[in-house]
C-alpha positions in Angstrom: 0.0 0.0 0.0 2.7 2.4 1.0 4.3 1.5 -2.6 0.6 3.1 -4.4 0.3 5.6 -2.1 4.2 6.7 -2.8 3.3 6.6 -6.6 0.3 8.9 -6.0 2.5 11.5 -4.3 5.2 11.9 -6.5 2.9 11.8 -9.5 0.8 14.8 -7.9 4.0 16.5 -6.8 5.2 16.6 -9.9 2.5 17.7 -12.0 1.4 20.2 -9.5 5.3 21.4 -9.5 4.7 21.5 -13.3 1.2 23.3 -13.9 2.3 25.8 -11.4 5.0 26.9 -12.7 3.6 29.0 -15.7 1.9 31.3 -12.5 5.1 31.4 -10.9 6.4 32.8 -14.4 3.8 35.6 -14.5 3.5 36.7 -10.9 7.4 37.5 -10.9 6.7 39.1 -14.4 4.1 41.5 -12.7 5.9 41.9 -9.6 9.4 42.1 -10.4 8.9 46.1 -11.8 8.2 46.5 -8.5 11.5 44.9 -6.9 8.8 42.5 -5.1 9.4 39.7 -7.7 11.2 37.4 -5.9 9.1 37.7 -2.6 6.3 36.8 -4.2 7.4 33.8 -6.2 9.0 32.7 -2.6 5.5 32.9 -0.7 3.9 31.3 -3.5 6.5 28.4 -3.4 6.1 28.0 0.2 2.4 27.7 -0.5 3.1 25.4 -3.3 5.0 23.0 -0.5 2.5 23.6 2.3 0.0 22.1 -0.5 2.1 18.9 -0.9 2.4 18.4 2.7 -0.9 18.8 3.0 -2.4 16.4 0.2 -0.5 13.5 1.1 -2.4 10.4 2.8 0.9 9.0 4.3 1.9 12.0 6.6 0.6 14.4 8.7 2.9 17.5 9.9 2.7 19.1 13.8 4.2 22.7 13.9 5.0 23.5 18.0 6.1 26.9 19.3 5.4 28.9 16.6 5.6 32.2 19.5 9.6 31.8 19.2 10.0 33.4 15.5 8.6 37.6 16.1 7.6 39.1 13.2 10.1 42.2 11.8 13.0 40.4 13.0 15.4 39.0 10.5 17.5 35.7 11.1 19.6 33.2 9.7 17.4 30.2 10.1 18.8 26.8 10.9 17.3 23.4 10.7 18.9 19.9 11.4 18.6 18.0 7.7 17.0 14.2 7.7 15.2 13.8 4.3 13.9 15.5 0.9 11.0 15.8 2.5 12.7 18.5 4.8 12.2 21.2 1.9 8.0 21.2 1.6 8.1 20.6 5.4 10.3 24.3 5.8 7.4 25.6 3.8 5.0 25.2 6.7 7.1 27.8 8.6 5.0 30.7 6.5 8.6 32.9 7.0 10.0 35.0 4.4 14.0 33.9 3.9 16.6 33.5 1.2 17.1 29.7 0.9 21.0 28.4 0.3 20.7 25.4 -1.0 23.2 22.8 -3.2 23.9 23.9 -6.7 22.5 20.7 -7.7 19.2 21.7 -6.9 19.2 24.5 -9.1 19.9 22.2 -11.9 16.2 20.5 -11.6 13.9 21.3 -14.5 11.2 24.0 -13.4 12.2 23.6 -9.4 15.9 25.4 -10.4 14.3 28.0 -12.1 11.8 28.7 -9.1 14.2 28.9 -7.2 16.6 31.4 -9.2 13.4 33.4 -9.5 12.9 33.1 -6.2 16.7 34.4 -5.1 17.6 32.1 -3.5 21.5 31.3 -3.2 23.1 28.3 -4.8 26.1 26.4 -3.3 28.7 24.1 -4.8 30.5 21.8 -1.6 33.9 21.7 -1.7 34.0 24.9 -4.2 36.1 27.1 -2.5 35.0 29.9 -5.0 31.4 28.8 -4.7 31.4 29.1 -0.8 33.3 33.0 -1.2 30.4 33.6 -3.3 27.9 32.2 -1.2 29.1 33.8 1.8 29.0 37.1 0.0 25.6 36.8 -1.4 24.5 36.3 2.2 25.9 38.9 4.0 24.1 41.3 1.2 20.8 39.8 2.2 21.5 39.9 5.8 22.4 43.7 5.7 18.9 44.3 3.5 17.1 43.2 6.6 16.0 40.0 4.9 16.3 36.4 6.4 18.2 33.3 5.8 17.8 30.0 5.7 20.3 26.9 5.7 20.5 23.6 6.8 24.2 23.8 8.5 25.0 19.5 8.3 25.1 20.6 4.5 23.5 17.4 3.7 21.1 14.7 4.4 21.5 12.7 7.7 22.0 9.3 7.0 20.2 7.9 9.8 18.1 10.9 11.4 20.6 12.0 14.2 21.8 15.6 13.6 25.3 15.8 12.3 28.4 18.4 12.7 27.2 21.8 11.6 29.3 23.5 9.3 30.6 26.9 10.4 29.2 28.9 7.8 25.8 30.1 9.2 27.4 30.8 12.1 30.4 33.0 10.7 27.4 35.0 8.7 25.5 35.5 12.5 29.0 36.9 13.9 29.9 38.9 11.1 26.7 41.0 10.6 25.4 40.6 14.0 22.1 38.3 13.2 20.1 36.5 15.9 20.0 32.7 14.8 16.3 31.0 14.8 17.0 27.0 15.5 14.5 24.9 14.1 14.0 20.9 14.6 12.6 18.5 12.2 11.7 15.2 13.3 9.8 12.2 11.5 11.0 13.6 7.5 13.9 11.1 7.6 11.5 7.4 8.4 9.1 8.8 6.0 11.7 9.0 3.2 15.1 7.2 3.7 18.4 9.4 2.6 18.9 7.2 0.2 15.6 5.7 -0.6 12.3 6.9 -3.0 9.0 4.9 -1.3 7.6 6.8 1.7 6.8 4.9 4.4 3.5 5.4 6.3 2.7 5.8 10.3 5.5 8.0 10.8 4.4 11.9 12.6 5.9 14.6 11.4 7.0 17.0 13.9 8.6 20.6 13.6 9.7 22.9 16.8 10.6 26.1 16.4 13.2 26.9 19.2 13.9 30.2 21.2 16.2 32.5 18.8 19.7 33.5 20.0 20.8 36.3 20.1 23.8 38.0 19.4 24.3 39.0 23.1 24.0 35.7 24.2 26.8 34.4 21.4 29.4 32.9 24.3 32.0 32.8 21.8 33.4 34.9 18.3 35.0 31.6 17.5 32.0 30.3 14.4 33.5 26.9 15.2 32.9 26.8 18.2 29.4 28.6 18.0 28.4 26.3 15.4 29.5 23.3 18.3 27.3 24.9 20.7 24.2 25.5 18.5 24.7 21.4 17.4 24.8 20.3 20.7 22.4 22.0 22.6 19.9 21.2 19.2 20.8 17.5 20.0 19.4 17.8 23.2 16.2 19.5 21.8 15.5 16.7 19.4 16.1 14.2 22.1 13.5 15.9 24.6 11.4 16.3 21.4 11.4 12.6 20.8 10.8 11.4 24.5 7.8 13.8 24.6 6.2 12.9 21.4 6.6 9.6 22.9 4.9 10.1 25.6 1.7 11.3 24.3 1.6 8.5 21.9 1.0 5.8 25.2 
């Protein structure tokens, strides 16, 4: 069953991906005399992934302290990574951001132009020149007020555990003095294996948004050892996440 229902939702996520993306074309054509073309196409993206999450009989997603993000404040956004289905899952946040994301996503028919319509910022690992550029990139959005959004492991957790973070989002908070906003996801990475394509059913999907720190409360101008900091205190989270969503399953 999981094997039909798995067929049914890549078949409607692609087709819906693909009949949508004519509207994306002409909303960023109206908007973008405006300079408000790639906010728009990134809310109507967001809405496009809230709709997958949504339609899909094998998950259902649980959003918990939502009160932790305020309104006017801009952040770099961090989220531990466990599964493709992390990326419609982000959607559900309803936040404006700039999205860094692999170069190789930007390389996907119709879903890499989105996303360079969007402005979003592409990254190549292991590119040194890439990561300069990235970094750069960044910082501009940053200093426009805007918000940003990366998943520091840099890739997919093999076994849904949250891996070393990478230093970068936290050499960005440093450098331009941006409040980091922690978010957990939990569930994405049973529901679609790393390395696998069938969903699996009877899985909950959690997301917690976490209190934001602030630059204030930065112990350290070390990003290393920030990023260390951030990683462990987010394993801790996921781990009191699990044993509470565990209890209100008995």
């Amino acid at each position: 069953m999981d094997f039909i229902k798995s067929i049914f939702t890549w078949v409607f996520s692609l087709l819906f991906i693909l009949f949508m993306f004519p509207i994306t074309l002409i909303m960023w054509t109206l908007a973008a005399p405006f300079n408000y073309g790639e906010l728009v196409v990134h809310r109507w993206l967001s809405w496009q992934g809230r709709v997958l999450i949504k339609v899909s009989p094998l998950w259902k997603l649980k959003v918990l302290s939502r009160g932790n993000y305020r309104p006017g404040t801009n952040y770099i956004m961090i989220s531990n990574h466990q599964s493709l289905l992390d990326i419609p899952v982000i959607k559900a946040l309803k936040y404006d951001y700039k999205w860094v994301s692999k170069v190789e996503n930007f390389r996907v028919p119709v879903l890499g132009q989105s996303m360079r319509l969007a402005g979003y910022i592409s990254l190549s690992r292991g590119n040194k020149e890439s990561v300069i550029r990235m970094m750069e990139q960044s910082e501009e959005v940053l200093k426009r007020g805007e918000s940003l959004f990366i998943f520091p492991e840099g890739t997919r957790s093999p076994d849904s555990e949250i891996r070393r973070f990478k230093s970068g989002a936290f050499r960005l908070a440093i450098s331009t003095h941006t409040p980091i906003l922690p978010v957990l996801i939990d569930g994405t990475g049973a529901v679609l294996p790393r390395k696998g394509f069938i969903f699996s059913s009877g899985h909950k999907l959690v997301m917690k948004i976490l209190k934001p720190i602030y630059t204030d409360d930065f112990q350290t101008d070390d990003p290393d050892r920030l990023a260390a900091e951030v990683e462990t205190m987010m394993r801790k989270e996921l781990e009191e996440l699990r044993k509470d969503e565990r209890k209100q399953d008995k």
